[in-house]
N, C-alpha and C positions, 0 to 999 in steps of 0.2 A: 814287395819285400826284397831284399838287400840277396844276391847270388852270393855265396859263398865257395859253392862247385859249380863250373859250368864246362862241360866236356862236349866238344863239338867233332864229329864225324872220325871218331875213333877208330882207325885198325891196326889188327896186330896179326901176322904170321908166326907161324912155328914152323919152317922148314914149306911145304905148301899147303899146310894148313891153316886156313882162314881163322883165325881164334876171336878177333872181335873184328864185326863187319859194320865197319858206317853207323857209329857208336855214339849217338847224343843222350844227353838228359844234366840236368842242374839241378841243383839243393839249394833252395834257401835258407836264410839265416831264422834259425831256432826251430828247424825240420826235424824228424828222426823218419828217416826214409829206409823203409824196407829191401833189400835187395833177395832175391829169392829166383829158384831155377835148380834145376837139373845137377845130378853129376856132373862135371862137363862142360857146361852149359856156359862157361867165361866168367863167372863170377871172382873169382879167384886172380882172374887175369885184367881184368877190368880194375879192381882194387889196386892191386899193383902197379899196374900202370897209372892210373892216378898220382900213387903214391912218388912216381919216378924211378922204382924198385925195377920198369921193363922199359926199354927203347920199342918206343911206337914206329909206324913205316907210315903213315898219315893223320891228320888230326890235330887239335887243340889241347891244351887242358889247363885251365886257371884257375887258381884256387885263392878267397880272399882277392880276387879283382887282378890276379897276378898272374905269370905266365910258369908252368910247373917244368920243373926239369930234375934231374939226379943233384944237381950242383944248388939248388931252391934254399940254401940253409935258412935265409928266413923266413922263410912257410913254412917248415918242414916243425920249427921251434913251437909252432902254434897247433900241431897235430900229433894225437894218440889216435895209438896201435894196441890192438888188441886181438893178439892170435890168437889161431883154434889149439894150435900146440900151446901149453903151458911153456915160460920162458924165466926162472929166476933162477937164483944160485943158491945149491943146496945148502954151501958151507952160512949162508947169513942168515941171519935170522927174517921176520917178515918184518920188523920197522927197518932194520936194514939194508935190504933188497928195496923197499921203498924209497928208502933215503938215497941209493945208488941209482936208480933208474929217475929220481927227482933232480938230481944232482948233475945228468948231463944236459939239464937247462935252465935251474935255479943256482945260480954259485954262491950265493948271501946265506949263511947257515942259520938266520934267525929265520928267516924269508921262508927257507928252506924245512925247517922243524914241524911250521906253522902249518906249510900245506901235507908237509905228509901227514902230520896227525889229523887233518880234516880228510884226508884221503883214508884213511885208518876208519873214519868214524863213519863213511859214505857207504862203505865194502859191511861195517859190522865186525872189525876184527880186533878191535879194543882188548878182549882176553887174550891174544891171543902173540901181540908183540914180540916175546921173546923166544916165540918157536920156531924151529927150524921147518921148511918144507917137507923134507921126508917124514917130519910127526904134523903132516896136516892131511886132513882128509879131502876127497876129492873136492866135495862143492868147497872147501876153506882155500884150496889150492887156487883156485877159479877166481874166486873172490882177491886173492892174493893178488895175483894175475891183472886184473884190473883194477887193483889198488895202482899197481908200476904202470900201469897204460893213462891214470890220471890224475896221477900228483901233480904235474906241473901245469896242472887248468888247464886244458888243448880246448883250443874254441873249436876247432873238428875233429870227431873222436872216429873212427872204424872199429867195429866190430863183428870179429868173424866167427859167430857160432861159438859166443862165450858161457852157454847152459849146457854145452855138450857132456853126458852120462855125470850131471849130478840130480842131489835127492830135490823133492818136490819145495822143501823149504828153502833150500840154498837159490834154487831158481828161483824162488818169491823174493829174495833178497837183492839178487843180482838185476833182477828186470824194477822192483822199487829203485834200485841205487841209480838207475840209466835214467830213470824217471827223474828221479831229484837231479839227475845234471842235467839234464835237459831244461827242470823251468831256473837252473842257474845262471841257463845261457848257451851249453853248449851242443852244438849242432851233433847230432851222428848219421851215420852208415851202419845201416844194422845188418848181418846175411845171416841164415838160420834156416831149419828145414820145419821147425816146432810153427807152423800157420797161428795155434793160438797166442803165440808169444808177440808177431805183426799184425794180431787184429788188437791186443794190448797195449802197445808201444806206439805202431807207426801211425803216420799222419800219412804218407803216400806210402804205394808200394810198385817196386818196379819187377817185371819178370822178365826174366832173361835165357834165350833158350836156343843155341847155336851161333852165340857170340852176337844175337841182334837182343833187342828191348821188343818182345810180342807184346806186351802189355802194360799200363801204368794207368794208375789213377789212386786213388782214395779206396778203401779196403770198399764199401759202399759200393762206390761208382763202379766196382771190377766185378761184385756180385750181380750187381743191376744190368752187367754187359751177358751174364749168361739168357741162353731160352729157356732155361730151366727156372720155373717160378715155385714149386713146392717138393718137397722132398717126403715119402712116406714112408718110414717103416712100419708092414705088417705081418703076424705072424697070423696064420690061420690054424684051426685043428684039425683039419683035413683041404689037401687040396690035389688033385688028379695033375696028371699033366696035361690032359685035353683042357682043364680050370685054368691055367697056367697061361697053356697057347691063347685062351681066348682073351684073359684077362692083359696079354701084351699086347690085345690089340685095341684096346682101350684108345679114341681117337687122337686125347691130348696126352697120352704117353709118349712120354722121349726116347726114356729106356730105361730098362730094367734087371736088378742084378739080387742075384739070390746067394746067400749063406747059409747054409743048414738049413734052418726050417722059418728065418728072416727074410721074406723079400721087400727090397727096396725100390721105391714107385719112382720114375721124374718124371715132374709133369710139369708142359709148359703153362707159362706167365696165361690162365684165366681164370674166370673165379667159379666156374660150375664143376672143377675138378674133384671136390671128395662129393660130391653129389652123383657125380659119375662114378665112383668108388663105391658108392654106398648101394646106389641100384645095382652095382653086377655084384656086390654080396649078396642083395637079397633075389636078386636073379636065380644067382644060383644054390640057395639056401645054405650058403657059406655060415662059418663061427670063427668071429675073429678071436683070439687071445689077449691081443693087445696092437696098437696099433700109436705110433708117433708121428706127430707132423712135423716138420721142418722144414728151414728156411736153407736154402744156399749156403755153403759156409767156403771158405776163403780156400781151404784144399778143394773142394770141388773146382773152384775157378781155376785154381792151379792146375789140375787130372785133366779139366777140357783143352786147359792152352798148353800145355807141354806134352800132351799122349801119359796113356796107363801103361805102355811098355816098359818093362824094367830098365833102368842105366848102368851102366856100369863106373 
């Protein structure tokens, strides 16, 4: 498939800080590629610089087969932006803030009409036309927001944490609208901290974590990399702590993490694992309550490659 981005040995300082070190990876055409990591973690700075928004100190960056710079106007024509900050003008309405942010790359006003009403209808904001931002509510705002990041068809769209603090419908809206441009054609960059929303979307996902890439693959293939093969919540109606210490030693437990009266089993990749659960129940004349299996899920993959320490 046809590269779209291809970013080769990327770095970027901040004074002597290392912010992205020896920074490769590319996007194909009709990708929607996860980007995911840490506070911190270059995200932020990686996009940017793409975009030609940072002067890099070594590396490549081509975009569409081309070579990216701050001065790139004709790449630059063919890409939506999608900030975590909300960015329209209060005083206009939402088809006119559309029509304004469509307008610094569509100049034909018929041309012009056409995509923001298709842009209007992709977001869901058809009622919603003649209202000003201050009378829209968060997830409308949002939606608003990505209405002006793709009225003028960008074949590669960035998006930075565009569900941030709306309601559960809005975010059903906004992650369908990514979906329907995507089998339109157009390529994205997705960053988010919501894992469910990159096991929905993405086709790869990359993790990023002290300005290098620790991880990439397909949501699948990065579950498949952990040692961890079954995940168990159980709650028991009595359990001692001498139950406890014996029950962590369990020979294919990884590790184990307790919540109130929830503890959670990992156990690696084999298949006599609840069989060995089951004998130290009846070992030790345990009474489960209730008990869930589970599989790996894409924050786990996440907590083993970046650490559980808090970021700032």
């Amino acid at each position: 498939m046809k590269k779209i981005v291809e970013v080769k040995n990327l770095t970027k300082f901040y004074g002597d800080l290392k912010a992205l070190d020896n920074f490769s990876f590319d996007v194909k055409k009709g990708e929607i590629i996860g980007f995911l990591g840490p506070n911190g973690s270059g995200k932020t700075t990686a996009i940017n610089s793409i975009l030609g928004l940072l002067k890099i100190q070594e590396g490549e960056i081509e975009i569409f087969g081309e070579k990216m710079s701050p001065e790139a106007y004709q790449i630059k024509k063919d890409i939506g932006v999608v900030l975590q900050n909300v960015a329209v003008f209060d005083y206009l309405t939402v088809y006119e803030n559309i029509d304004y942010f469509c307008g610094l790359y569509v100049k034909e006003k018929d041309k012009r009409k056409e995509l923001v009403e298709e842009a209007i209808k992709i977001v869901g904001l058809e009622k919603y036309k003649k209202f000003f931002p201050p009378k829209l509510s968060g997830g409308l705002l949002r939606r608003l927001n990505i209405a002006c990041g793709i009225a003028h068809k960008p074949k590669l769209l960035f998006l930075d944490e565009p569900t941030v603090a709306v309601d559960p419908q809005s975010r059903n809206n906004i992650l369908e609208s990514i979906k329907k441009l995507n089998e339109e054609g157009t390529t994205v960059i997705y960053t988010t901290h919501y894992m469910e929303e990159v096991e929905f979307l993405c086709d790869r996902v990359i993790i990023i974590d002290n300005g290098s890439i620790v991880a990439e693959g397909t949501v699948d293939e990065l579950k498949n990399s952990l040692d961890v093969g079954e995940k168990v919540e159980v709650e028991f109606r009595e359990l001692t702590v001498k139950q406890l210490e014996k029950l962590k030693k369990l020979k294919s437990l990884v590790e184990t993490s307790v919540e109130g009266s929830v503890i959670t089993l990992y156990f690696k990749k084999q298949k006599d694992n609840m069989v060995k659960l089951f004998e130290f129940i009846k070992e030790e004349k345990l009474e489960a309550i209730s008990m869930n299996l589970k599989t790996p899920t894409l924050n786990d993959v996440f907590l083993e490659i970046t650490g559980k320490e808090l970021r700032d």
